[in-house]
C-alpha positions, -999 to +999 in steps of 0.1 A: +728-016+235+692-026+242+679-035+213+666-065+224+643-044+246+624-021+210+595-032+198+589-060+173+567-057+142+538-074+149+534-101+118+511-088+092+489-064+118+505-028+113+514-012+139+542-025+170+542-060+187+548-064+219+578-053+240+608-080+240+602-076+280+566-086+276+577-116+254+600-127+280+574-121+308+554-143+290+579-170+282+590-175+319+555-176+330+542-203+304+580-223+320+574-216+355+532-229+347+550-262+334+575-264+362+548-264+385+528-291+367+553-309+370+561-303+408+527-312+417+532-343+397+562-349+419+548-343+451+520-366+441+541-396+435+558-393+465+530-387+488+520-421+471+553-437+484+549-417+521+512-433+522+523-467+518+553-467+544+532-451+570+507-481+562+534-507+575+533-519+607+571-520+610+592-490+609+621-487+581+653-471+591+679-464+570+718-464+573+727-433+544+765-418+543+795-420+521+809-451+504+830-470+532+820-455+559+809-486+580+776-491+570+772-528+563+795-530+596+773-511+615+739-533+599+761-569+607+769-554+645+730-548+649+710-573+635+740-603+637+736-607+600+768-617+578+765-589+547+794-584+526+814-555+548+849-551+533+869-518+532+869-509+494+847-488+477+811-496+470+813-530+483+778-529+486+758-528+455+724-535+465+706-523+493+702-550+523+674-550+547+672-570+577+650-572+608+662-557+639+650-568+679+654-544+707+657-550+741+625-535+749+608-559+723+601-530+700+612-545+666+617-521+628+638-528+596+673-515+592+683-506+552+719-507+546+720-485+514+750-476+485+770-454+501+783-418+485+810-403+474+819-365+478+813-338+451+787-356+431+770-340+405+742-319+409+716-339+391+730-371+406+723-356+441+687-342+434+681-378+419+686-394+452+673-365+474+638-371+457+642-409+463+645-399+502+614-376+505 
């Protein structure tokens, strides 16, 4: 039943190989080393993006939720602006950004984005989580 787990011959070197455990030990270690490469590599590009945000003056808001949800209603109630807001789905292709003035004279930029829909794919949803971080 486990004969996946006996030793292999070991090439032209008499004797036993390794263990099939061992070779799988080692397998997952050399994935997880280039998983984590590549994580770092992630975490580096994004703390490039963070950086640059922080460095504007301005903060950014963002309107994010499902597809007709009110979103570009919500963006043409705040900032008196006249984007597309029709009740359909993904009426709004393209993000829109426009300037917003408080009462208190505090002033940032509101993003109305694509809206969502429910039960999107997995990689879909990782896609656009890593575009939020």
């Amino acid at each position: 039943m486990w004969t996946h787990l006996e030793r292999q011959a070991g090439g032209k070197v008499k004797g036993m190989g390794e263990k099939q455990i061992e070779v799988d030990k080692r397998i997952l270690r050399t994935q997880i080393g280039i998983l984590k490469k590549e994580l770092e590599s992630v975490r580096k590009h994004r703390k490039l993006y963070r950086n640059r945000r922080l460095s504007v003056p301005i903060p950014v808001v963002s309107l994010v939720g499902y597809t007709n949800a009110g979103k570009s209603t919500l963006l043409n109630h705040l900032t008196g602006a006249d984007v597309l807001a029709e009740d359909r789905l993904f009426a709004t292709l393209d993000p829109t950004t426009r300037k917003v003035q408080m009462s208190n004279g505090r002033q940032f930029l509101l993003t109305d984005t694509v809206g969502f829909i429910q039960k999107l794919p997995t990689m879909l949803v990782c896609s656009t989580t890593a575009q939020l971080i």
